[in-house]
C-alpha positions in Angstrom: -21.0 0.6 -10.8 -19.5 -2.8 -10.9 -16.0 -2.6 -9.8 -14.8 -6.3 -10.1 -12.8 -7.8 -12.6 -10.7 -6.7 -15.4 -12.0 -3.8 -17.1 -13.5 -4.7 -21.5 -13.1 -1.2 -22.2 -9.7 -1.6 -23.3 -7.1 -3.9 -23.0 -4.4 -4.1 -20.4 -1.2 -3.5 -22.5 -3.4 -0.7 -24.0 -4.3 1.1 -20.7 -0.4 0.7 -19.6 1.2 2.0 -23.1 -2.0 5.1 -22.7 -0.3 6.6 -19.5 2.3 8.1 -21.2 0.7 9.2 -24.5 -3.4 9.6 -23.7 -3.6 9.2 -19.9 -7.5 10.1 -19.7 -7.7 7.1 -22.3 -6.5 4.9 -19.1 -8.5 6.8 -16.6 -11.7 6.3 -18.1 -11.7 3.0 -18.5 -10.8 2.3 -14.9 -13.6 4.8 -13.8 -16.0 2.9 -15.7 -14.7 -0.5 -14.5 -11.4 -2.0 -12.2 -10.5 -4.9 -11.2 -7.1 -6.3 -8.8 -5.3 -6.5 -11.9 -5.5 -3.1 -12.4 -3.4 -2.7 -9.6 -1.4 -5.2 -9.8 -0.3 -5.4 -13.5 1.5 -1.9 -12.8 3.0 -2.5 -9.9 4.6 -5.5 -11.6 6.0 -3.8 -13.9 7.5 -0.9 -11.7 8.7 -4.2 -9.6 10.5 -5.8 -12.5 12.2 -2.6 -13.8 13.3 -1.6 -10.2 14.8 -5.6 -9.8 16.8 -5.4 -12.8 18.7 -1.8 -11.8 19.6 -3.7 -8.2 23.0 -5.2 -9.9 24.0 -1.5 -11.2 22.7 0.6 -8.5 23.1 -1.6 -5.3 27.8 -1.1 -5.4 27.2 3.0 -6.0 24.7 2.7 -3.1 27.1 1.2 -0.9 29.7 3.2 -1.4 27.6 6.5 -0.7 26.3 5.1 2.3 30.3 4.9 3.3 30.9 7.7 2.7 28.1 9.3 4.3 29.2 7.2 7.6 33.1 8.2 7.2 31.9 11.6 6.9 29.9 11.9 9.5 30.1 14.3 12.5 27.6 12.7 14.4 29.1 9.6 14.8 31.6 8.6 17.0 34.7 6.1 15.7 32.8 3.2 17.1 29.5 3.9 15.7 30.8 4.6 12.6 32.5 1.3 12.5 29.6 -0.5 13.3 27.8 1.3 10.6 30.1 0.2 8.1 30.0 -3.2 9.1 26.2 -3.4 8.6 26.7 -1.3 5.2 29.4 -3.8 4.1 27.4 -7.5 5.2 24.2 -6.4 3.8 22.7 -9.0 2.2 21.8 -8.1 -1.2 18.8 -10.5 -1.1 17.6 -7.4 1.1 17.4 -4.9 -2.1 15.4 -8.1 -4.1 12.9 -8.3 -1.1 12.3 -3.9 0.1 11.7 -3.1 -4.1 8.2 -5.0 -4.1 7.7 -3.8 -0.3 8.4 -0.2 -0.9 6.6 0.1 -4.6 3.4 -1.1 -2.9 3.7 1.0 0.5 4.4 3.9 -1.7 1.2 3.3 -4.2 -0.7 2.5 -1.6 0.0 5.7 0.6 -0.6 8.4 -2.4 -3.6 6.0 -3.0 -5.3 7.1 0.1 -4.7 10.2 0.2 -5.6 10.5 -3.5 -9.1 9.1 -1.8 -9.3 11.1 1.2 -8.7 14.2 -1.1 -11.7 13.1 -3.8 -14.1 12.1 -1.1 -13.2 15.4 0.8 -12.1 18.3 -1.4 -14.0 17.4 -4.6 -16.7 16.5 -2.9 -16.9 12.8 -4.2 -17.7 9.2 -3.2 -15.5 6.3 -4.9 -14.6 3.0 -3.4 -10.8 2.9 -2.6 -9.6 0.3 -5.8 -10.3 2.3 -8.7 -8.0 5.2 -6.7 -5.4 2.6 -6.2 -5.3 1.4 -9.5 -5.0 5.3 -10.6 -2.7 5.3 -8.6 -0.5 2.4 -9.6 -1.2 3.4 -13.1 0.3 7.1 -12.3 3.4 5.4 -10.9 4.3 3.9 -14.4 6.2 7.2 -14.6 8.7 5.5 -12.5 9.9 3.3 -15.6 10.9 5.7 -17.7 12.3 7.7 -14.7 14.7 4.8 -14.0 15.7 3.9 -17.3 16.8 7.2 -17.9 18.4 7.9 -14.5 20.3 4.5 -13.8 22.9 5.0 -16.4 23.5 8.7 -15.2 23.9 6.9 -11.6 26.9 4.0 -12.4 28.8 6.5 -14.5 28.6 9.0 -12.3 29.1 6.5 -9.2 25.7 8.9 -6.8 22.5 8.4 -7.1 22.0 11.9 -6.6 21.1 12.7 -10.1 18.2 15.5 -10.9 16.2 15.6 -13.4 14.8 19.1 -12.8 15.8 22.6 -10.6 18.2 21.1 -8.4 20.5 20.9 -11.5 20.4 25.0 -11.5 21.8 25.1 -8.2 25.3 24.3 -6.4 24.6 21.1 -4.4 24.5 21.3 -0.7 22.4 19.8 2.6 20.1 23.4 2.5 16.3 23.3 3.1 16.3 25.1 0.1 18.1 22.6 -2.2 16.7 20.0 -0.7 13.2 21.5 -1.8 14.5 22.3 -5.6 15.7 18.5 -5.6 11.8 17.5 -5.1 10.7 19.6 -7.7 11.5 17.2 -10.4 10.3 16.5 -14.1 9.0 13.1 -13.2 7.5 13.7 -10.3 5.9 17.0 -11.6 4.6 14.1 -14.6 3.2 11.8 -11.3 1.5 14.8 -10.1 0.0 15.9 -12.8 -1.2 12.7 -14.0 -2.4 12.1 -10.3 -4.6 15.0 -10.7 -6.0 14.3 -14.3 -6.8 11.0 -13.1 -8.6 12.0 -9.7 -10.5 14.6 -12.3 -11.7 11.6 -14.0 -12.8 9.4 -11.4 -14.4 12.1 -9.1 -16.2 13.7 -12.7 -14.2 16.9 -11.1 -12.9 19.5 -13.3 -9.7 19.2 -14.6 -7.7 22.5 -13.3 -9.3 22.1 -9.8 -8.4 18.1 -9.2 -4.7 19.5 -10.3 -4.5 21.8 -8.6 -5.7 20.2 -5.2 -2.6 17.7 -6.0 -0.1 19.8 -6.7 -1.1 21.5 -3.1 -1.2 18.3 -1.3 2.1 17.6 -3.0 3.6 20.7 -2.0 3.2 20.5 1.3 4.2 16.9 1.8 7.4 18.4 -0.2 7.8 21.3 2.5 7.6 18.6 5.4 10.2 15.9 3.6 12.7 18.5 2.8 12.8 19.8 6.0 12.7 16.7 7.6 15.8 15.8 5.7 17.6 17.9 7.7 17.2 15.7 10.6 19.1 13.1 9.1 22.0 11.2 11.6 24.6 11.6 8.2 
């Protein structure tokens, strides 16, 4: 299988407006053919989005991180007014320079363990770019995410806005929220389409490619949310 250069099957605008509406449409084409563009047309994208929120979401992040600081019982007076210090000279060239950083570090690491799971649970052999560019292709879900969530954020002045159980429960710093906060509607849409697409690429079936996500997923969301706990704020 030749796996460099821009796919023909279909068009790029075409395989990025097909994640949200006929996401196997997308995946075939890239198990067929893939090129760098693949990966990097998405990530772009999710870039771009993420740069233009930075003006809105950067003074609500700020003053949460205060707050957390003030609030603090971890801190003593002295550490907490270095902390603010930091929070308050931060250079918001900073925020411009970690979105690209962090989009790519992100895709990258659900890319290889995307791979690591096809080449070991479904019994598969793909080379890593067409998993990346699944990947990247997957994390289109983030655009919609932010463009619905970033106006939630500046008028309600948190970023801690859920889109899925969290909003049943009273908020608080428990394991068990903390859990319900990870179980949201966009992520549950990145999982999924995670899953249809390693299907695809591995010629797994459907149900079992899912499902081996959703396990991997919930796992690494057992480990975060109780790692949360461990947090100095």
């Amino acid at each position: 299988m030749n796996e460099q250069g821009q796919s023909k099957g279909i068009n790029l605008l075409s395989k990025v407006f097909s994640i949200f509406w006929e996401p196997s449409k997308t995946f075939k084409d890239l198990s067929e053919k893939t090129g760098w563009i693949d990966v990097l047309v998405p990530l772009l994208l999710i870039i771009i989005v993420s740069w233009v929120t930075i003006p809105y979401l950067s003074p609500v992040g700020i003053e949460m991180a205060k707050e957390r600081i003030e609030q603090s019982e971890r801190m003593n007076e002295t550490q907490k007014e270095q902390a603010l210090e930091r929070v308050e000279n931060q250079s918001p060239v900073i925020s411009y320079v970690m979105a690209p950083i962090s989009s790519f570090i992100m895709v990258l690491l659900v890319a290889l363990v995307m791979w690591l799971a096809g080449n070991f649970f479904l019994a598969g052999d793909r080379k890593f770019l067409p998993v990346f560019a699944m990947s990247a292709y997957a994390f289109l879900i983030n655009i919609p995410q932010t463009i619905i969530k970033t106006p939630l954020m500046v008028n309600k002045g948190t970023t801690k806005v859920y889109t899925g159980l969290a909003t049943f429960f009273p908020e608080s710093k428990t394991f068990l929220f903390r859990l319900a906060a990870r179980v949201d509607v966009f992520t549950i849409w990145k999982v999924i389409l995670l899953g249809i697409g390693l299907g695809i690429l591995y010629k797994s079936e459907k149900s079992k490619a899912i499902t081996t996500v959703l396990i991997i997923w919930f796992v690494y969301a057992i480990a975060a949310s109780a790692i949360g706990g461990l947090s100095p704020f």
